[in-house]
N, C-alpha and C positions, 0 to 999 in steps of 0.2 A: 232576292235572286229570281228573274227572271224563268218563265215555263217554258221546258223546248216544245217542238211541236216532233218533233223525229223520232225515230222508231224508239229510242230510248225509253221513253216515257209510257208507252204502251203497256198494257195489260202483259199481252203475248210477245214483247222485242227481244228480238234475238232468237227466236224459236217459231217453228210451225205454229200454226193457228192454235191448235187446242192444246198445247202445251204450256204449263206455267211459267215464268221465267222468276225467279228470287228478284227481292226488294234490289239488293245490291248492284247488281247488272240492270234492273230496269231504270236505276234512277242513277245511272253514273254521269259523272259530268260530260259534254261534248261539247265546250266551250272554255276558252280562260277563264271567261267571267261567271263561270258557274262552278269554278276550282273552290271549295272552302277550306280557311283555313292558309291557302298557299300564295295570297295574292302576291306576294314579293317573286316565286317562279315565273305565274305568269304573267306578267309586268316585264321581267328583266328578257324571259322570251319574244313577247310580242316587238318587244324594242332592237331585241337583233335581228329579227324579220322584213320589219319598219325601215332599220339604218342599214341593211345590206349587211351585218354582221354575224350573220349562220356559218358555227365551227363544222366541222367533221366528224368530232365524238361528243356526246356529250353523257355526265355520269351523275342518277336521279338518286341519291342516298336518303336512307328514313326507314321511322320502323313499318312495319304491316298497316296496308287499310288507307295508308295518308293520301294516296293520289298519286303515287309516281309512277305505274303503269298505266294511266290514265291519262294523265301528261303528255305520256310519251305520244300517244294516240294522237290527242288535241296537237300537238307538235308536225304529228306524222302528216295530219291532214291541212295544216297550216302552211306547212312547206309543198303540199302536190296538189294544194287545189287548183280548179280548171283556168278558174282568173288569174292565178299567179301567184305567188310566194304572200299568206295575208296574214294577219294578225285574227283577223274575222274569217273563217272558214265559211262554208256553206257549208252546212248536213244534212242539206236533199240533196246535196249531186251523188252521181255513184261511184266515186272513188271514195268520200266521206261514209258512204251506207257500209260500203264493204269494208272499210279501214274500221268499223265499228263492230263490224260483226266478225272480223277477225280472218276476214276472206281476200283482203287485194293480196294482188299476185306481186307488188312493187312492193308493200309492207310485210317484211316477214319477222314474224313474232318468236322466239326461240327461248324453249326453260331452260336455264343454264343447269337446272339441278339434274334432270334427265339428258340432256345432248353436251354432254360436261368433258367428252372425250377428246385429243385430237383428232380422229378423223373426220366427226360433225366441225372442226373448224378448216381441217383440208378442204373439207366440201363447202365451207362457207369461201371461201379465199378463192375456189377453184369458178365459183357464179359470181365474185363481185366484180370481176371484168364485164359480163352480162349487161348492156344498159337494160335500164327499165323497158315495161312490155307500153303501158301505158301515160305512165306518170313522169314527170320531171326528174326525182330521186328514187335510187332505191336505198330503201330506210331499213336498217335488221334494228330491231330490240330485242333486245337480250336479256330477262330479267333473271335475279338471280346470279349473277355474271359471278361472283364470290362463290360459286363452286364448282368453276373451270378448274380442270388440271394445270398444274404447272407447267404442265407440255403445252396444252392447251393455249395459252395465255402468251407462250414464246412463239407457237405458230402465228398466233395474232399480232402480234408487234409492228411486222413490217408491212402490215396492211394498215393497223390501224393509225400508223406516222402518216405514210403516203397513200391515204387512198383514193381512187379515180373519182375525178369531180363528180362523177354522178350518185356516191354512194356517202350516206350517213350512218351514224353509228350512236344509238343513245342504250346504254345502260342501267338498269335497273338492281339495284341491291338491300339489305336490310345492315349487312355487315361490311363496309367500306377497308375497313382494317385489314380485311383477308387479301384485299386485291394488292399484286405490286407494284412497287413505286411507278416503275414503268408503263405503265397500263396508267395510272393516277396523272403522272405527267403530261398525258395526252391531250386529257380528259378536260371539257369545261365544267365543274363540278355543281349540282342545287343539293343544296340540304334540305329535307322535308319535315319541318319543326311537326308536333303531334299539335292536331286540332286542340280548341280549348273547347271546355265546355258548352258555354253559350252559344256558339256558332255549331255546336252539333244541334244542342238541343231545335235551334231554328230550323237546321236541314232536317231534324226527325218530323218537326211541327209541318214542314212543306210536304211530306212526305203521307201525315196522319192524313192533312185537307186532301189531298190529291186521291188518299184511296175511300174516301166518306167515312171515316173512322172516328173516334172521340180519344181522349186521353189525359188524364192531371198531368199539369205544368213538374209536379212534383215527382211524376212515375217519367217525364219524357227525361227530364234531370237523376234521376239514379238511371236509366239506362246509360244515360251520356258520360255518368261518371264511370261505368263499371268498363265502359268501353276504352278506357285508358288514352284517351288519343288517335284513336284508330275510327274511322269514320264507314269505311267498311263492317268491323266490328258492331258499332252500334245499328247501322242498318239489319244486319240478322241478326241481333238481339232483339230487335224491336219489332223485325217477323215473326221470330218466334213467341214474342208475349202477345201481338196481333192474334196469333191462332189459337192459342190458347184463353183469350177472351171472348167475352161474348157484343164487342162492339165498343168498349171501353176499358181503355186500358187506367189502371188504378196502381197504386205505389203497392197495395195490398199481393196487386197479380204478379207482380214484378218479381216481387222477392219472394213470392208460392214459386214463378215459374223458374227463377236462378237459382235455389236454394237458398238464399243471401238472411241476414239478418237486419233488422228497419234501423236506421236510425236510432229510436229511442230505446229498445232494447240494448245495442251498444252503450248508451251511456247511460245508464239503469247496471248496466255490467259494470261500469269504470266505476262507479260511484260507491258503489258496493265493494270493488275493491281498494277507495280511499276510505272508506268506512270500516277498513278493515277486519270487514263481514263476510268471511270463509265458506261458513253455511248459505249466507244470500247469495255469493258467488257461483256454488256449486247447482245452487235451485234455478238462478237466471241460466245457467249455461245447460241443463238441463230441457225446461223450458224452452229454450232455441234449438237444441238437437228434438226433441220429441216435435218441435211444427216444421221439421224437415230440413234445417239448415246442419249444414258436413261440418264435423269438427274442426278438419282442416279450411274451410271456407269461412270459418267464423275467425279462426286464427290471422286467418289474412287481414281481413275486415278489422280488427280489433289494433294491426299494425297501423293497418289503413288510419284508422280514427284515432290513436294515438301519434300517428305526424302531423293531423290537425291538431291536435289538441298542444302539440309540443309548438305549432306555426303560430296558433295563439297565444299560448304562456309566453312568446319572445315578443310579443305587441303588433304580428301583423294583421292587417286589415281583412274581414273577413271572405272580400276576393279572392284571398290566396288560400281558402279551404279548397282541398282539391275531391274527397271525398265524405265529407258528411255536409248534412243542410246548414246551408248559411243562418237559420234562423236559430241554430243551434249555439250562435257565437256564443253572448251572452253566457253562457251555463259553462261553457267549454272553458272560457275567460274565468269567473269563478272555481273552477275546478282544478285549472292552473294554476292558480293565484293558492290555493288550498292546498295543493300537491305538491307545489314547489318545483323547478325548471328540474334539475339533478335527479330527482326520484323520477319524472316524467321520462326522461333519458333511459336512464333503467330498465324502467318498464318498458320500453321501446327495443331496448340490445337482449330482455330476456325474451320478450316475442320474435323476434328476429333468429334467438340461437334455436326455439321451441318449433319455428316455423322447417328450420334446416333438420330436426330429427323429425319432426313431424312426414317429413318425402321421404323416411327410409324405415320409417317404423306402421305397423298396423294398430299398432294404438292410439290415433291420432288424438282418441278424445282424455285418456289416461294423461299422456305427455301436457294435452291443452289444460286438463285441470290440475296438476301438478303444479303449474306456471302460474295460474292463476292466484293457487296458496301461496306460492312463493310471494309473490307482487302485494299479497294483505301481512305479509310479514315482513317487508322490505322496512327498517331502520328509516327513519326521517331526514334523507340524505342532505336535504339545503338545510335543514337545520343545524346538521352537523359544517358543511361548505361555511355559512354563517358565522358559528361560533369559531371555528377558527379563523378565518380573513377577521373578528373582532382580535381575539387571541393576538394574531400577528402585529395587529398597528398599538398593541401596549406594549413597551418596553420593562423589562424590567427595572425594579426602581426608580420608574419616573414620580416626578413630581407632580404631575398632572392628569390623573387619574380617572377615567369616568366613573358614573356609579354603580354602572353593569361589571365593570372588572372591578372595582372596589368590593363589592362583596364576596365575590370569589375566594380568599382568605376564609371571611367566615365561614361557605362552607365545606373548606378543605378543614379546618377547625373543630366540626363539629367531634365528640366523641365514637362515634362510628367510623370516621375515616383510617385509612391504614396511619395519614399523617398526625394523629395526637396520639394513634398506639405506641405507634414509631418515638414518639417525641418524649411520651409517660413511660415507655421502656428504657429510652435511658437517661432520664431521670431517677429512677430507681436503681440503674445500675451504678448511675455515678454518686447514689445515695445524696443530693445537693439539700441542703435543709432548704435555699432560700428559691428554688427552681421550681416555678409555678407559673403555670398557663392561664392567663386571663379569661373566663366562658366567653362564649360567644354570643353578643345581644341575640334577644329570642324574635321570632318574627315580629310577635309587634310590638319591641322598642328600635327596630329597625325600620319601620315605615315611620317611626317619630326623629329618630335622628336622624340628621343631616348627611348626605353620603361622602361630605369634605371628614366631616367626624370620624366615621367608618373607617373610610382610607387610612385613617393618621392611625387611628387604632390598631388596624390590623396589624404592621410591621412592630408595634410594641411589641403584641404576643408574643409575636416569633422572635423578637431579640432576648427575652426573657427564656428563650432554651438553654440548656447549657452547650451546646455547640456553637451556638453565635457569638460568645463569652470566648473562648478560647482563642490564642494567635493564628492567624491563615499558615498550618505549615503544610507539609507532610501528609501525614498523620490523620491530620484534622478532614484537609481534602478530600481524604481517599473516605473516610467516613461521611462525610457531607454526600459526595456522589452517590454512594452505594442508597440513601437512605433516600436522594433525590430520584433517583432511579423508580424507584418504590410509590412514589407521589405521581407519577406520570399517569398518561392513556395508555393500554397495552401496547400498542402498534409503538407509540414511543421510547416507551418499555422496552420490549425485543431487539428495537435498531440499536438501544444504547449498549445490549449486551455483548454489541461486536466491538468495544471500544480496550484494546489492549492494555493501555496503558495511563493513567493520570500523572500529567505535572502542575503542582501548584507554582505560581509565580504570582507576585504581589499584582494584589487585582483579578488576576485571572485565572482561568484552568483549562489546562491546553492538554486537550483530548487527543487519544492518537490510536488509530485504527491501523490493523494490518493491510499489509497492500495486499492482500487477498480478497479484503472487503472494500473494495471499490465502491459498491453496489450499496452496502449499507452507507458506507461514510458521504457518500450524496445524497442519498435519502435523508439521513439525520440533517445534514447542514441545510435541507428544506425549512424555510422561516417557520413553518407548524410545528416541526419537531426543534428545533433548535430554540427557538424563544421560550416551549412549554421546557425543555430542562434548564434554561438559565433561568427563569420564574425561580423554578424549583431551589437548586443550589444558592441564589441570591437569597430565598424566604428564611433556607438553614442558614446561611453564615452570617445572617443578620447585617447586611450589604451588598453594593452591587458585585456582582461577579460577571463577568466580560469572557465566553466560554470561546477557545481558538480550537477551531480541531484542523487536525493534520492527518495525513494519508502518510505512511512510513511505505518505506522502498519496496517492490515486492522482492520475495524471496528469489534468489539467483537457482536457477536450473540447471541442475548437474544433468547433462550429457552424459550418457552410457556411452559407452566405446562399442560397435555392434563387434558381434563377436565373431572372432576370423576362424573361418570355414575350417573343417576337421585337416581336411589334406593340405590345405595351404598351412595351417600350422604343425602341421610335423614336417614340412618340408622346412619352414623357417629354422626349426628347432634341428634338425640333422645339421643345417649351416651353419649354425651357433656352435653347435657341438663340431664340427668339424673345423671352426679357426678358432677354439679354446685352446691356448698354446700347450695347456698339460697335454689335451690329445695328440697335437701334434708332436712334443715329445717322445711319448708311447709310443704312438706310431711308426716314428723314425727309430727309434731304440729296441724294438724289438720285431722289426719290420712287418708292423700287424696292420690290418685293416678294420675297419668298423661295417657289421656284418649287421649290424642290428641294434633297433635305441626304443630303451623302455622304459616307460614313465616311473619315477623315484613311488615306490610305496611308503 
């Protein structure tokens, strides 16, 4: 990028002699070609300048820092310089010194957040008949423009459709959303993508040379990362670690003057909690609060480094780390690979719910190590993801068997499980002399036999129960269920216990839920839960079983009759009682009237 020579760049620009002026303002761009980060604005600008194609309004959307009130500037002065409408400004004449320092009298700069009323826009509409004092155009920018009143924004309308060839109109916002359609319609719209890393860290590097400074490549990269895309941001970030050094800025200073935690402390903390080391967790995070980093800042950072860590686990390239050092891939890659995608996720949505009470609580560091235990006791989530997606693609009763699900049997077999308690229970009750469960090979005649062996094995055992022995009725059914029930995961477990009703039919057992349990009966008929109970009921009945489940109707809703207001029904009721023909007998026969009507005791 190119050095300007214009007051920008100076020591003292923008302010009297002996006054300081911040990094930020002395080094802002005053050229397209010194935009970073936005080269696709000023490209598509300089080309409607070029082709005679300069709107009326135009609207600079992005978040803080990116260049759009900057833009607007290079814009302003592109369109009023002395030579004529150029893509190349001058920034030694004096429309360009003063359009930079915020003083032409034709450029008027406007916060929308403070002059947000209708009458700062009466007054705007009442001067933009006004031609310019000097200049070609008169230019308003408006930034901020998204916190105009409603009134505000209707006063603007029928200036900003038709307004007099001499007047422009460019907009500046962070929040697009809020402005109306109408206003947006107008509007030639630039999006301001957030700077990437590399291209700050170069503008901090132009920035170190220019003021005689020094700095690691590795401390100008964590300012660039903390600065999130914001290119302002990192300029006073990078004043501020500036004066706080003594000449050279180091990764070391960085994170003394942010509060921040390094790189390899974060993963010294992750590692500790895949090692599911509670105590090493609490001493690492200790450790980072006592050398000055905020509980809540370490929380952040720990999200931060867990979206890389999750950007790796899914195989992408370590360009796409956004905040921790690339030289870190490697370990990160390992650690993923270790973790597993599912538990990474995890850990990502409990720092995330920890980060939401962390903004409303004072115990920031209490809530942070709580989260942390949590995360060294989190269950082996892919492991579990794993076993089931194998679980699913077995059928029951196939003939074709791996040797991972081939053994499965055995150790649902072993003496311990509920399923030979289950099985030696009744056996006893049904007192069978000849009913006897084959042991299960011990580990090691299981790594000497064959796992086609195994397979054929296991379904013998189980035909050898006395349940599998019996006709498929009734009876048989409703007992095979109950006990398969029993052989499940909990979570399996619970969903089956919404099931009203068993029908056997040859081959099958057609499950039937109330139509109250919606909710369950699609959850069970998920292939995890539905394959693990047909396993089950196929292993007792000693064949396949093919399980149907069904949703029964829901229950019909009786309607209450809302109940009819006190005086409207005694007036019903005198009318009733007044065309009952025995009263009207009475009546006529003893030429009586009805004086008064009282509820039967």
């Amino acid at each position: 990028m190119p050095e300007s020579d214009g007051p920008s760049n100076g020591p003292n620009a923008d302010g009297p002699k002996n006054s300081y002026v911040v990094v930020a303002r002395r080094y802002r761009p005053r050229g397209f070609d010194e935009l970073v980060g936005q080269d696709h604005v000023g490209r598509a600008l300089k080309n409607a300048i070029e082709t005679n194609r300069v709107g009326h309004a135009y609207l600079f959307t992005g978040a803080r820092g990116v260049g759009k009130t900057s833009t607007a500037r290079i814009f302003a002065k592109a369109l009023n310089d002395p030579s004529g409408p150029t893509g190349d400004p001058d920034n030694d004449s004096d429309v360009a010194q003063a359009i930079d320092s915020g003083e032409d009298v034709d450029v008027i700069e406007i916060d929308g957040a403070s002059n947000r009323g209708i009458d700062e826009i009466r007054s705007l509409r009442a001067n933009v008949s006004v031609r310019p004092s000097r200049s070609r155009y008169k230019i308003y920018i408006i930034d901020e423009v998204h916190m105009l009143t409603g009134a505000a924004f209707n006063a603007l309308l029928k200036t900003l459709e038709e307004p007099p060839e001499h007047v422009k109109f460019i907009f500046c916002t962070t929040d697009p959303e809020k402005l109306p359609i109408t206003v947006l319609s107008r509007c030639q719209r630039f999006d301001f993508a957030p700077v990437e890393v590399p291209k700050i860290v170069g503008r901090l590097r132009e920035i170190i040379e220019k003021e005689s400074a020094e700095a690691d490549d590795d401390a100008l990269e964590l300012i660039a990362r903390r600065a999130a895309g914001s290119m302002r941001d990192s300029q006073s970030l990078l004043e501020q670690v500036m004066s706080f050094s003594d000449g050279k800025l180091t990764v070391e200073q960085v994170h003394s003057m942010l509060g921040t935690a390094d790189d390899v402390r974060l993963h010294a903390l992750a590692k500790a909690m895949a090692d599911r080391d509670a105590a090493e967790v609490i001493r690492q995070m200790d450790a980072g609060i006592d050398a000055g980093v905020d509980a809540g800042r370490l929380a952040e950072q720990l999200l931060a480094y867990f979206r890389d860590l999750l950007a790796v686990t899914v195989g992408c390239e370590p360009s796409l780390m956004r905040h921790t050092a690339v030289s870190l891939h490697d370990e990160l890659k390992e650690l993923g690979e270790r973790w597993g995608l599912q538990t990474v996720l995890a850990v990502v949505g409990l720092i995330d719910q920890t980060l939401v009470r962390i903004r409303h609580s004072v115990y920031s560091r209490v809530l942070l190590e709580a989260t942390a235990i949590q995360i060294c006791h989190l269950p082996d989530l892919q492991q579990i993801v794993d076993l089931a997606a194998a679980a699913d693609s077995v059928k029951p009763g196939a003939s074709g068997v791996s040797a991972s699900a081939a053994t499965q049997p055995v150790v649902r077999s072993t003496p311990t499980s509920r399923s030979a308690e289950s099985e030696k229970k009744n056996g006893e009750r049904k007192q069978t002399p000849t009913a006897s469960v084959t042991p299960p090979p011990t580990m090691e005649t299981s790594a000497t036999v064959p796992p086609s062996q195994i397979a054929s094995a296991a379904p013998k055992a189980v035909n050898q129960a006395p349940l599998s022995r019996q006709a498929w009725t009734q009876e048989v059914a409703e007992r095979i269920w109950k006990e398969a029930t029993e052989k499940v995961e909990p979570m399996t477990e619970t969903l089956s216990h919404a099931v009203k009703q068993v029908v056997a039919e040859e081959g099958r057992l057609r499950l039937i839920f109330p139509g109250e349990a919606k909710l369950a009966y699609s959850r069970c008929d998920h292939p995890q839960h539905r394959n693990s109970l047909a396993e089950a009921v196929s292993a007792l009945a000693g064949r396949e079983i093919i399980l149907e489940l069904q949703l029964a109707p829901p229950k019909a809703v009786v309607k209450k009759e809302a109940p009819i207001p006190a005086g409207k029904a005694r007036l019903q009721r005198q009318k009733e009682i007044e065309n009952n023909e025995m009263v009207k007998s009475c009546i006529e026969i003893f030429e009586a009237e009805i004086v008064k009507i009282e509820k039967p005791r």
